[in-house]
GUDRENDO-54830 format. One record per residue (C-alpha): residue number from 1; residue in three letters; x, z, y. Coordinates in nm, 4 decimals, decimal comma, padded with zeros to 6 digits. Layout:
! residues N
SITE   nr  rest        xx        zz        yy
SITE  NUM   ALA         X         Z         Y
...
END
This chain:
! residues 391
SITE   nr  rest        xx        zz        yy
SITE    1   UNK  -00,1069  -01,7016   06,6823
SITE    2   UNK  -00,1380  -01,4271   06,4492
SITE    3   UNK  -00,1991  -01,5267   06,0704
SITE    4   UNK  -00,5017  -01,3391   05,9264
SITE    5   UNK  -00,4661  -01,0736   05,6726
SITE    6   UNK  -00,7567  -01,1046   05,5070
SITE    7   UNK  -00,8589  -01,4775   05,3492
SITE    8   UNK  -01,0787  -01,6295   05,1102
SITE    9   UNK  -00,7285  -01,6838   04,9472
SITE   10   UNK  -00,5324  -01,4016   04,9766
SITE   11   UNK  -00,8414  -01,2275   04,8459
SITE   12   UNK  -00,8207  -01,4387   04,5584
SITE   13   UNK  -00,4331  -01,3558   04,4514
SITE   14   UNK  -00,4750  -01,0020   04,5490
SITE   15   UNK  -00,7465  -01,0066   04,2823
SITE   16   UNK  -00,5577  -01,1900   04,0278
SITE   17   UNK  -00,2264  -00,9315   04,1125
SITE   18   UNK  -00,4789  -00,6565   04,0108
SITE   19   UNK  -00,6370  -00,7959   03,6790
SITE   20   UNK  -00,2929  -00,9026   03,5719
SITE   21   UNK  -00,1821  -00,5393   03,6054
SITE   22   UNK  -00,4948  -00,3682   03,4448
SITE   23   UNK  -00,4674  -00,6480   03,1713
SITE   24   UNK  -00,0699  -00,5582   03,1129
SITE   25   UNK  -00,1581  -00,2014   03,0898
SITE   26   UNK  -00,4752  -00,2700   02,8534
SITE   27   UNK  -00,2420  -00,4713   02,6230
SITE   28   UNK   00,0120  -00,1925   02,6195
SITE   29   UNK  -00,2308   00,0993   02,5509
SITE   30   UNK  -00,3840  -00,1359   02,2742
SITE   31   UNK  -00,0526  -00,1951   02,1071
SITE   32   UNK  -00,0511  -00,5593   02,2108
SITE   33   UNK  -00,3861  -00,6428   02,1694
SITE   34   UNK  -00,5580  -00,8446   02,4667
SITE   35   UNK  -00,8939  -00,6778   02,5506
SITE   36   UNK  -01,1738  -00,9496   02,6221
SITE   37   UNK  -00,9738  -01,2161   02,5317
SITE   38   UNK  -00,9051  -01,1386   02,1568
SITE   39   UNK  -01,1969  -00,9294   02,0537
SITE   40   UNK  -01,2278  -00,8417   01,7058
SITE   41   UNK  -01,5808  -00,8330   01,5165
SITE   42   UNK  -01,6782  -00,5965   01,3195
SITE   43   UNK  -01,5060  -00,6303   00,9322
SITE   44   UNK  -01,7011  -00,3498   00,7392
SITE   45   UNK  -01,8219  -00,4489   00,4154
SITE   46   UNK  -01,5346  -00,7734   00,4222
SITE   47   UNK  -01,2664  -00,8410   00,1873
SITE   48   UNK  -00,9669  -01,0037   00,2175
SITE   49   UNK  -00,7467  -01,1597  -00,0350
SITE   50   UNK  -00,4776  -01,4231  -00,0816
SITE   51   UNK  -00,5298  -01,7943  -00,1757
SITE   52   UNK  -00,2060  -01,9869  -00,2416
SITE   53   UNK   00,0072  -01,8216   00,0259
SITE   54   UNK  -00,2397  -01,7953   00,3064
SITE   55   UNK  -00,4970  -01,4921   00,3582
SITE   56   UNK  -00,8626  -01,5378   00,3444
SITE   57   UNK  -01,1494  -01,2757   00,4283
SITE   58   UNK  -01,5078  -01,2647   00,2779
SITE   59   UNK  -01,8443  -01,0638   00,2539
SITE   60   UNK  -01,7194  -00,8442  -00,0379
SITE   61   UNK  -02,1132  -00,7889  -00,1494
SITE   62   UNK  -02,0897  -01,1606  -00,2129
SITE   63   UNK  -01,8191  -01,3901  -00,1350
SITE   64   UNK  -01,9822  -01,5719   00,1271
SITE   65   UNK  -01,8717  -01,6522   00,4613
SITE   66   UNK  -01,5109  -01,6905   00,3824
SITE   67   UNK  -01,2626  -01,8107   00,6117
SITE   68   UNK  -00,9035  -01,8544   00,6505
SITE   69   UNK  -00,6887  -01,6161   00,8668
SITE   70   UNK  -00,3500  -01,7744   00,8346
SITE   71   UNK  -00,4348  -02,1326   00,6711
SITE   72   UNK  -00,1627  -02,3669   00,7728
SITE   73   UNK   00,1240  -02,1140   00,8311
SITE   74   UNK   00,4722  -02,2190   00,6959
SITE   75   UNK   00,5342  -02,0108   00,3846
SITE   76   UNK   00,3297  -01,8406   00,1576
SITE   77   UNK   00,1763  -01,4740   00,3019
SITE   78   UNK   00,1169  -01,2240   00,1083
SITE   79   UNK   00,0136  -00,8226   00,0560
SITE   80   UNK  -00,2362  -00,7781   00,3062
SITE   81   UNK  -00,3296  -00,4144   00,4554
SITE   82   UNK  -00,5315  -00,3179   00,6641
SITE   83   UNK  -00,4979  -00,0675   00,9522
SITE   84   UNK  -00,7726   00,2327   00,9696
SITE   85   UNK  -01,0028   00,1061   01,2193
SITE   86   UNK  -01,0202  -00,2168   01,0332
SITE   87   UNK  -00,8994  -00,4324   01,3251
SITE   88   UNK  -00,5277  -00,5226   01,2451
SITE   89   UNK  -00,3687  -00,6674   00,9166
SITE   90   UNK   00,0083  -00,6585   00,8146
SITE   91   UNK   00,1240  -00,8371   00,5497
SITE   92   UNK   00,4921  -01,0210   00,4269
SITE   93   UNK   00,5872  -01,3345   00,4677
SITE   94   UNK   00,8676  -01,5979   00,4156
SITE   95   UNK   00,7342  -01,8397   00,7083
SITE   96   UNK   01,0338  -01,7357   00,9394
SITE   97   UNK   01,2600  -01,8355   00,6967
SITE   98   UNK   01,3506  -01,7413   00,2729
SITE   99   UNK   01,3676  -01,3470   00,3209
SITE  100   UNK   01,0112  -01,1979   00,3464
SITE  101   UNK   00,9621  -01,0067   00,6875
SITE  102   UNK   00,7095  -00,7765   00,8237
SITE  103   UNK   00,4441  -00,9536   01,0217
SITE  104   UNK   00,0803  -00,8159   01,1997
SITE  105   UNK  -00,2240  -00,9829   01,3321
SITE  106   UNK  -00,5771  -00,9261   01,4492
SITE  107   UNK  -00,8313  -00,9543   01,1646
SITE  108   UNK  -00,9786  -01,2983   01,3014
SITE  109   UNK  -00,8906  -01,6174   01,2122
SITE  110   UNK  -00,6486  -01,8334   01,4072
SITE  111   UNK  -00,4867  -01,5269   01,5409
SITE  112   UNK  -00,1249  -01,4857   01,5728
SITE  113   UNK   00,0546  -01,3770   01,3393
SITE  114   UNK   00,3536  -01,1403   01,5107
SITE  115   UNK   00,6951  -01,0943   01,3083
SITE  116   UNK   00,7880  -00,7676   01,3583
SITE  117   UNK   01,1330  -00,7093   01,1430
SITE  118   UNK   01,4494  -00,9016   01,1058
SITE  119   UNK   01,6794  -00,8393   00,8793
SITE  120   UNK   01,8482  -00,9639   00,5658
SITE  121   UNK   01,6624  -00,7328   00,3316
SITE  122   UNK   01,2989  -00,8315   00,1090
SITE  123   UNK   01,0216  -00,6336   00,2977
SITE  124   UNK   00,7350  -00,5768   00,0551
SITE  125   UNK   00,4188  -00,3697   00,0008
SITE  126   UNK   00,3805  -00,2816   00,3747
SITE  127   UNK   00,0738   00,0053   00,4064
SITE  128   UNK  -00,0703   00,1851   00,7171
SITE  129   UNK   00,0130   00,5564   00,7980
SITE  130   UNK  -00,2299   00,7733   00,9752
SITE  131   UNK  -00,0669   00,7657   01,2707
SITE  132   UNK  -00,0574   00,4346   01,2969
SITE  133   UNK   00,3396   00,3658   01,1463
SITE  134   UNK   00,3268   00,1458   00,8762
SITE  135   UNK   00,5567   00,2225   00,5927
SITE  136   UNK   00,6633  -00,0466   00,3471
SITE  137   UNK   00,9625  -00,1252   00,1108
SITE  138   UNK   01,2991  -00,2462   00,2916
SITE  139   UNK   01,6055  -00,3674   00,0336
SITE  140   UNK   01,4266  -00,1307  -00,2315
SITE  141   UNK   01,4484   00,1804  -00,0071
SITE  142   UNK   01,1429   00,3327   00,1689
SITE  143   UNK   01,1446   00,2595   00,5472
SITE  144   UNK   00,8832   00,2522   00,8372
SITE  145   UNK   00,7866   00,0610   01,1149
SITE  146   UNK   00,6742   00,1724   01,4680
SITE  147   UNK   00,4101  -00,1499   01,5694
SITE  148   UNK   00,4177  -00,0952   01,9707
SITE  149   UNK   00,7979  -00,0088   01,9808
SITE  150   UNK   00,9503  -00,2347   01,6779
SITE  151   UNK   01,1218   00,0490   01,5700
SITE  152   UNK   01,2120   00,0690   01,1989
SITE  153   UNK   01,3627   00,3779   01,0619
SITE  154   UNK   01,5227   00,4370   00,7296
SITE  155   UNK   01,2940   00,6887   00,5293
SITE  156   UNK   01,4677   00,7182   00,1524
SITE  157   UNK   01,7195   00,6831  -00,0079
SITE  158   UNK   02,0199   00,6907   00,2551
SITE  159   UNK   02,3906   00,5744   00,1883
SITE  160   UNK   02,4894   00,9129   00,1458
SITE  161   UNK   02,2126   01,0012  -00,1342
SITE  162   UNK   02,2732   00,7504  -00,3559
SITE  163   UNK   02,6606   00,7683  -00,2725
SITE  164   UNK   02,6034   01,1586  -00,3862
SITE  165   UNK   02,3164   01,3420  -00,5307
SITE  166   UNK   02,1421   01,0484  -00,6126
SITE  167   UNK   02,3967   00,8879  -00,7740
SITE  168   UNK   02,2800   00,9138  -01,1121
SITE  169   UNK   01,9090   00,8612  -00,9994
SITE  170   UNK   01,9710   00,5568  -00,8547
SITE  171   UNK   02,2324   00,4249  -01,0765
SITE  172   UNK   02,0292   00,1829  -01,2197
SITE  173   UNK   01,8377   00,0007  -00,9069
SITE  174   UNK   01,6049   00,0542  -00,6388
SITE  175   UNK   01,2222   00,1836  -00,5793
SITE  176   UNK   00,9660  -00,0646  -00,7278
SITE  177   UNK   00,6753   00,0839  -00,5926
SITE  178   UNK   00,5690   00,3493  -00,3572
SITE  179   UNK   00,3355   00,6252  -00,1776
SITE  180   UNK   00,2841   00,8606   00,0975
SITE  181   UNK   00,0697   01,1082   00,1707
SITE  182   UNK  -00,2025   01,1774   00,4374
SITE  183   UNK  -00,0025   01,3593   00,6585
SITE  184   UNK   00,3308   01,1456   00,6185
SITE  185   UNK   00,5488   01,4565   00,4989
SITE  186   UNK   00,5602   01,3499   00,0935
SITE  187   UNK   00,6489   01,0294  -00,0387
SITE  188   UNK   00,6631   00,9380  -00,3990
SITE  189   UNK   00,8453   00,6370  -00,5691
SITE  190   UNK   00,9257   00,4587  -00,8870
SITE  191   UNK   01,2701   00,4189  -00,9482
SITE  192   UNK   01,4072   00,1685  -01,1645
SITE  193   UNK   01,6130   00,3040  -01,4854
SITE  194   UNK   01,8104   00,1119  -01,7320
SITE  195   UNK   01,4955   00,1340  -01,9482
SITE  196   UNK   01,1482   00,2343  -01,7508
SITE  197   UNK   01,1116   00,3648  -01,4130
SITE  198   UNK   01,1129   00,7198  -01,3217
SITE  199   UNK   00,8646   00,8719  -01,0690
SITE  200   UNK   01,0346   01,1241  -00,8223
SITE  201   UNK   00,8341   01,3003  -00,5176
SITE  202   UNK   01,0776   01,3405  -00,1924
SITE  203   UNK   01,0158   01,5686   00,0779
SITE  204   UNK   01,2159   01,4907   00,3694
SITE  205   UNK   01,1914   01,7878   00,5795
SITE  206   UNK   01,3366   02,0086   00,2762
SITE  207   UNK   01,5908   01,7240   00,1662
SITE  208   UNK   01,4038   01,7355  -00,1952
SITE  209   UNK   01,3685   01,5320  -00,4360
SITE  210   UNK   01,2148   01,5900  -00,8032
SITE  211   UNK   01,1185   01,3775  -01,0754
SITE  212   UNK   00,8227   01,4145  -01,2684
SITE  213   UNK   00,8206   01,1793  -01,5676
SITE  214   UNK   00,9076   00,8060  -01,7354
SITE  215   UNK   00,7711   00,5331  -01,8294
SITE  216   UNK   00,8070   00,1845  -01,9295
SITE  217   UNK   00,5811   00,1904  -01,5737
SITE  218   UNK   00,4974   00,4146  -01,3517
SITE  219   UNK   00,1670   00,3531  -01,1133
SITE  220   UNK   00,0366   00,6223  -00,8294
SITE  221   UNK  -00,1530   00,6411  -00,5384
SITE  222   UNK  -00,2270   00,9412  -00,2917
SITE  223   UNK  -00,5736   01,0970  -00,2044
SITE  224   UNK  -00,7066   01,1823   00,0724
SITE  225   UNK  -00,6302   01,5495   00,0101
SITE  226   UNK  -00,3206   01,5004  -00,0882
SITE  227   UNK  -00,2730   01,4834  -00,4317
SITE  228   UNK  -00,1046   01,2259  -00,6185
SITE  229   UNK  -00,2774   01,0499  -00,9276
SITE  230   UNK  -00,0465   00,8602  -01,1997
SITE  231   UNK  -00,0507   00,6716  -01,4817
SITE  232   UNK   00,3057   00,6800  -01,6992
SITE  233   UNK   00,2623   00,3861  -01,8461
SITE  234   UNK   00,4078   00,4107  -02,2379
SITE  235   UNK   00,5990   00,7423  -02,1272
SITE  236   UNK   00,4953   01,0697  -02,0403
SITE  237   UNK   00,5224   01,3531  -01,7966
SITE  238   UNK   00,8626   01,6059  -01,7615
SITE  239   UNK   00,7649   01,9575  -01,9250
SITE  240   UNK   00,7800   02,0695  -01,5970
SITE  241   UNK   00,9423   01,8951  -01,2294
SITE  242   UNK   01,3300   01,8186  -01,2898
SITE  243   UNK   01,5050   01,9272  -00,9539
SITE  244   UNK   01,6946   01,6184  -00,8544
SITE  245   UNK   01,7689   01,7233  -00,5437
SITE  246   UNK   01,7585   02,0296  -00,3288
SITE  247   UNK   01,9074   02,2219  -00,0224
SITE  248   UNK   02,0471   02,4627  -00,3021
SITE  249   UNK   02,2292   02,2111  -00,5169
SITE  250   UNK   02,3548   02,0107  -00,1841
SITE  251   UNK   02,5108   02,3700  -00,1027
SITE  252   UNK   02,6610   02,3664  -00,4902
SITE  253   UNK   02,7399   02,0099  -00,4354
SITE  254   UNK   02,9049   02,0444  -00,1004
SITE  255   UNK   03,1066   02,3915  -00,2421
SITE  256   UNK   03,2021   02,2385  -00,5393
SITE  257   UNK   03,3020   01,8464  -00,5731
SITE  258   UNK   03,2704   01,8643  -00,9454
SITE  259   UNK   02,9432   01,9576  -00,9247
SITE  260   UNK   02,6984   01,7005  -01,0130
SITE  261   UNK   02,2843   01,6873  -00,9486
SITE  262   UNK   02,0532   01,7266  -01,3245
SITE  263   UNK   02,0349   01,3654  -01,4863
SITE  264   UNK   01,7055   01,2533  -01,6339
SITE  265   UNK   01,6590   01,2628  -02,0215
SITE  266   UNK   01,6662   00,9743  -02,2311
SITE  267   UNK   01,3550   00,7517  -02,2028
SITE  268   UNK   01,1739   00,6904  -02,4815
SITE  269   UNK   00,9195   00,3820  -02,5024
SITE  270   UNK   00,5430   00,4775  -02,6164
SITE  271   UNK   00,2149   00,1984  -02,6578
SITE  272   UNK   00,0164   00,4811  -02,4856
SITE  273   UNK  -00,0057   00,5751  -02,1385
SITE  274   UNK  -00,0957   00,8877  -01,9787
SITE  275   UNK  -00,3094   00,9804  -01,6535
SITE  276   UNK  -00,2333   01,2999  -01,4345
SITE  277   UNK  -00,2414   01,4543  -01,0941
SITE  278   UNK   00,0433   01,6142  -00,9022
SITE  279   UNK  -00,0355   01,8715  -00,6335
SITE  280   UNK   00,1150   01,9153  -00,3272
SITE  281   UNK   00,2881   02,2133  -00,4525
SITE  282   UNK   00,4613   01,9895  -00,6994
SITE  283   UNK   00,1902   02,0766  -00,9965
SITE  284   UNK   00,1279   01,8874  -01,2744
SITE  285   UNK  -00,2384   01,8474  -01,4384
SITE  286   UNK  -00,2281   01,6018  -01,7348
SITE  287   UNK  -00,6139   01,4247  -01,7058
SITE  288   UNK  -00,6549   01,1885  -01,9958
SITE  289   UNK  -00,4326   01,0191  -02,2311
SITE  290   UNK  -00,4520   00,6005  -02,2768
SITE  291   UNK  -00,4008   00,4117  -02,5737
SITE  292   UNK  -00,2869   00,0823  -02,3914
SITE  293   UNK  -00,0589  -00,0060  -02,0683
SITE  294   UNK  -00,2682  -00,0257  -01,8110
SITE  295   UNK  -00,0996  -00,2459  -01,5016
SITE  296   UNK  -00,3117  -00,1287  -01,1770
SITE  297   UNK  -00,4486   00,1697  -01,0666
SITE  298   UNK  -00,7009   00,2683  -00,7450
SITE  299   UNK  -00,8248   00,5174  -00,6148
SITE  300   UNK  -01,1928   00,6408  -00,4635
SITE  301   UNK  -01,2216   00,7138  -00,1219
SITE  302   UNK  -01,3592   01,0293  -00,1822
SITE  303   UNK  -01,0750   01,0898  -00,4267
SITE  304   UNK  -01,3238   01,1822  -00,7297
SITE  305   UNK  -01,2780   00,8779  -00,9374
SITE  306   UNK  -00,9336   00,6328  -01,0617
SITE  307   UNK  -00,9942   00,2916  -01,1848
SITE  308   UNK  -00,7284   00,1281  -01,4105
SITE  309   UNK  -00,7088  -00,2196  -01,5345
SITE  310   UNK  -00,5621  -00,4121  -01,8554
SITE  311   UNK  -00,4852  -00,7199  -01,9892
SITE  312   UNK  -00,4646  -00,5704  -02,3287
SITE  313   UNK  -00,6179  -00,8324  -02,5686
SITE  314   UNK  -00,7344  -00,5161  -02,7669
SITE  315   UNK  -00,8263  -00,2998  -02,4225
SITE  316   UNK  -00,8889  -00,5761  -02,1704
SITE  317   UNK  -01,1298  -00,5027  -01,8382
SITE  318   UNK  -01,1486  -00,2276  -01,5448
SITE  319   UNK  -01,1888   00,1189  -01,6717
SITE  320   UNK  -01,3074   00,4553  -01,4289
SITE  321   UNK  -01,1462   00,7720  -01,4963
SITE  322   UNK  -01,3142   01,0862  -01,3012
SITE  323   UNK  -01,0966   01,2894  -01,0999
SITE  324   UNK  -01,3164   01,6161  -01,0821
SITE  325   UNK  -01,4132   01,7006  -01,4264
SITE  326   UNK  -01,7275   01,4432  -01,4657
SITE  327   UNK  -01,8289   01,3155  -01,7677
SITE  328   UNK  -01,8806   00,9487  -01,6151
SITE  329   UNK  -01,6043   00,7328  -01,7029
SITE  330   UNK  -01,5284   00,4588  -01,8942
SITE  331   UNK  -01,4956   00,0586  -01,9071
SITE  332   UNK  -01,6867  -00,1366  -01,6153
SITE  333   UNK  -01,5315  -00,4804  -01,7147
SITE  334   UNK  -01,4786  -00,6232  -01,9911
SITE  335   UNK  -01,2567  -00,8741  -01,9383
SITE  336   UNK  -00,8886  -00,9055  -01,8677
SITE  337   UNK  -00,8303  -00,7521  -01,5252
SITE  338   UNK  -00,5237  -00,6261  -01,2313
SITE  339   UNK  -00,5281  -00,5443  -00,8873
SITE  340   UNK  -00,8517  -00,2929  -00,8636
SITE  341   UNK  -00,9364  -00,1495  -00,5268
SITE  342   UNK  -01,2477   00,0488  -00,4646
SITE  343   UNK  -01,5269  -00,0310  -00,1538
SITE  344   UNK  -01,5105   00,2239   00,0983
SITE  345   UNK  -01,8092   00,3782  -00,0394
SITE  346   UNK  -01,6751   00,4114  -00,3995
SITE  347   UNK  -01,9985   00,1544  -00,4926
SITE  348   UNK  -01,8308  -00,1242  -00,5674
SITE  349   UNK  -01,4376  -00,2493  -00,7546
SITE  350   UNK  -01,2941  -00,5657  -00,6187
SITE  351   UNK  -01,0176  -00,6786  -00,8812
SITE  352   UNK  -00,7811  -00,9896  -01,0527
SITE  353   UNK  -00,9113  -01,1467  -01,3709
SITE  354   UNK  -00,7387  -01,5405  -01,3846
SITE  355   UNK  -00,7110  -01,6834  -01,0406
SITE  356   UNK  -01,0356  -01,5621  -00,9178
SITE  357   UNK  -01,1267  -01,2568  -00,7324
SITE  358   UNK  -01,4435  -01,0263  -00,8739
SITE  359   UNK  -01,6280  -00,7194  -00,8141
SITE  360   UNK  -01,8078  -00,4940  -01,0395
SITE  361   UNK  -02,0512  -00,1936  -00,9684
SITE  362   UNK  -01,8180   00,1412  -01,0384
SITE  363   UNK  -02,1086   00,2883  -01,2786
SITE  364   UNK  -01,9990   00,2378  -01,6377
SITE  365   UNK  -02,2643   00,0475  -01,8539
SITE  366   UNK  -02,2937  -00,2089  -02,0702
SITE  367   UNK  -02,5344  -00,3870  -01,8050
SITE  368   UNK  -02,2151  -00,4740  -01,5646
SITE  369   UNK  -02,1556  -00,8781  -01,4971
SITE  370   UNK  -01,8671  -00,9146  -01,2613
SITE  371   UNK  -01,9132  -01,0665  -00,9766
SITE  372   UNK  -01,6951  -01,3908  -00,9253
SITE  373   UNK  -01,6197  -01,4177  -00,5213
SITE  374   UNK  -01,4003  -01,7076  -00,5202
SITE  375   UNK  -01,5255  -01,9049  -00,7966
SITE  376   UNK  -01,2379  -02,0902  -00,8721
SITE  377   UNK  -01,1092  -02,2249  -00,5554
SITE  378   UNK  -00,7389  -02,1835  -00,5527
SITE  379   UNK  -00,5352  -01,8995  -00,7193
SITE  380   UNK  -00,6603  -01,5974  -00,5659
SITE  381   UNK  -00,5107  -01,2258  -00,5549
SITE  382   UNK  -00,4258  -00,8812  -00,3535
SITE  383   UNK  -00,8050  -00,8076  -00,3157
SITE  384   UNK  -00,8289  -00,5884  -00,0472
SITE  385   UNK  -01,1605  -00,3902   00,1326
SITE  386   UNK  -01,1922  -00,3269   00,4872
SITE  387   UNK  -01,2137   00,0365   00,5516
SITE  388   UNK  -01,5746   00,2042   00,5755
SITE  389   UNK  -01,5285   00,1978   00,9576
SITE  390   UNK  -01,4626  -00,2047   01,0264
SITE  391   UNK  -01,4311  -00,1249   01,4307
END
C-alpha cells in the first residue's frame, strides 16, 4: 500500500521545517535577536543606571517604574550604552570570571546577557558606532567590536606605534578615556603622561596622530557634526596641534633611524580648567576658561550646549556652557555632582551627586531643585538616557 504524502502530520513538521527556517533567518538579519519571542517595548523617555553591580532602567521624568535588567548576575555590571534605536545595551562585566569582558542584551529585563569578547585584557567604556560596531577600550588601546560576527579589531595604538613613533607618546601608559566621531574616521584619546594626560586626535586612514593639549585631565566628547568639545582640566591647549605622527615623519623615520617623532612639552599643573572645540580640520576654538576641575562633561544632542560637573567644595553642582555663542549658561545644580548626560531633547540633565541618581531642567536659574530618581536605594551611578527614538 502506498503511504500518503500528504497528512495531518507531515503537514505539521513541514510547517514547523518552515518557521524554523524563517525564524533562523529573522534572528540572523536581526543580529541575534528573536522576533516575536523577545520583543522589546518602547524605552524613550527611560533611563538606565547602575545599582551595586547590576543595571536598572527607569522613567527618567520621574524615577518610577524601575526595574532590574541584570539583578542576580554573578559579578558586578557596569557602563551601560545604549545602541541607536534604543533596543540593545552593552555594558562590562566581571561575571565570566575577574577580567571585565564585553557583554550585550535586549533592553528588557530578564534578558540574556551575551559575552561577546574573551581575552586577557580589561574591556571598558564600550559605546555604539553608527554603523552599528561598538568601539570600547581593550588593554588601554582603542579597539572595536563587530556584534553579529564577534569580530574585534585593533583600532589604536598598534605594537609597531608605540614600539616607534609613539614611543615617546606612550611612554608613560595607556588611553584613559576616549571618542569617535559620527562617521567613525577620527578618534580622539587621553593618554596617560608621567604627570596629566595628553589629548591626541588619530586619523587612521592618514596614519596621523596630533596632540592638542595637557592637563592634570583631559575630558571630550564628539558632536553630532563632528566637532570635538574639551575640557583640559588644570592645563591648557598647545599654541597650535603638535604633529605626533604623520605619513611625512614615518617617511623621515623610516629614511633615517635616528630620527625621532616631536615630544610633548613639559606639563605644567594649573587650579583652572579650560573649555574648547576642535574642528574636524584639526582647529582649535578656546570657548570659556574655568576656575575649578571639573570631572564630567556631556554633550546636547543638538550639539549647542556642554554641561560640566564638580565636586569643588567652592564650585560644587552641574554647570551649562553654550556651544553656539548664547548667552545662557551657567550653574543648574548646586550641589556636588559627576556623570551628567543630557535627555535626548536637551530638556532635561540626569547626573551623580552621593549614591543617588538626579535630574535637573538644563535652563539655568536659581528656581532648579534636582530631582532625586533613586532616592537612596543602593549606590547608584552611570546615568544613562535612552535615545530620542526608544524603537
Amino acid at each position: 500500500m502506498r503511504p500518503k504524502l500528504f497528512t495531518p502530520r507531515n503537514f505539521l513538521l513541514a510547517l514547523a521545517a518552515i518557521l524554523t527556517a524563517t525564524g533562523l533567518f529573522a534572528w540572523q538579519r536581526n543580529g541575534g535577536k528573536i522576533a516575536l519571542i523577545d520583543q522589546i517595548p518602547s524605552t524613550a523617555g527611560k533611563i538606565v543606571f547602575v545599582r551595586d553591580g547590576d543595571i536598572y532602567m527607569s522613567d527618567g521624568a520621574t524615577g518610577a517604574n524601575t526595574v532590574a535588567l541584570t539583578k542576580g548576575g554573578k559579578g558586578a555590571d557596569a557602563e551601560p550604552a545604549w545602541s541607536a534605536n534604543g533596543e540593545t545595551l552593552t555594558l562590562t562585566s566581571d561575571r565570566s570570571g575577574v577580567v571585565r569582558q564585553l557583554y550585550i542584551m535586549n533592553a528588557v529585563p530578564g534578558a540574556t546577557v551575551a559575552v561577546r569578547t574573551n581575552s586577557s585584557t580589561t574591556k571598558e567604556q564600550p559605546e555604539w558606532g553608527a554603523e552599528g560596531d561598538i568601539y570600547f577600550l581593550d588593554g588601554g588601546r582603542i579597539a572595536k567590536l563587530t556584534p553579529k560576527t564577534a569580530d574585534t579589531d585593533a583600532i589604536f595604538p598598534t605594537a609597531e606605534q608605540k614600539r616607534k613613533a609613539l614611543a615617546d607618546l606612550f611612554g608613560a601608559g595607556g588611553i584613559s578615556r576616549f571618542a569617535v566621531s559620527p562617521d567613525g574616521k577620527q578618534f580622539y584619546a587621553a593618554v596617560k603622561q608621567e604627570q596629566g594626560e595628553a589629548l591626541i586626535a588619530f586619523i587612521p586612514g592618514e596614519s596621523t596622530v596630533a596632540a592638542f593639549g595637557m592637563g592634570e585631565k583631559v575630558l571630550f566628547r564628539t558632536t553630532g557634526t563632528g566637532e570635538l568639545v574639551a575640557v583640559i582640566c588644570g592645563g591648557e591647549p598647545f599654541a597650535q596641534p603638535l604633529g605626533i605622527m604623520t605619513p611625512q615623519t614615518i617617511q623621515e623615520m623610516n629614511a633615517n633611524p635616528a630620527f625621532t617623532a616631536p615630544k610633548l612639552p613639559q606639563y605644567s599643573p594649573s587650579d583652572t580648567s579650560v573649555v574648547l572645540k576642535i574642528n574636524a580640520q584639526f582647529v582649535v576654538e578656546p570657548l570659556t576658561p574655568v576656575p575649578f576641575l571639573p570631572n564630567g562633561l556631556a554633550i546636547s544632542a543638538d550639539g549647542t550646549r556642554a554641561a560640566i560637573t564638580s565636586t569643588n567644595t567652592e564650585y560644587p553642582g552641574v554647570f551649562v556652557v553654550p556651544l553656539d555663542g548664547s548667552p545662557k549658561g551657567g550653574p543648574v545644580a548646586n550641589i556636588a555632582a559627576s556623570e551628567p548626560a543630557f535627555s535626548p531633547d536637551g530638556t532635561r540633565i540626569a547626573f551623580v551627586s552621593g549614591v543617588d541618581v538626579y535630574t535637573t531642567s538644563t535652563e539655568p536659574g536659581a528656581a532648579n531643585v534636582p530631582l532625586n530618581l533613586t532616592k537612596g536605594q543602593g549606590k547608584n551611578t552611570n546615568p544613562v538616557w535612552s535615545p530620542a527614538k526608544g524603537k
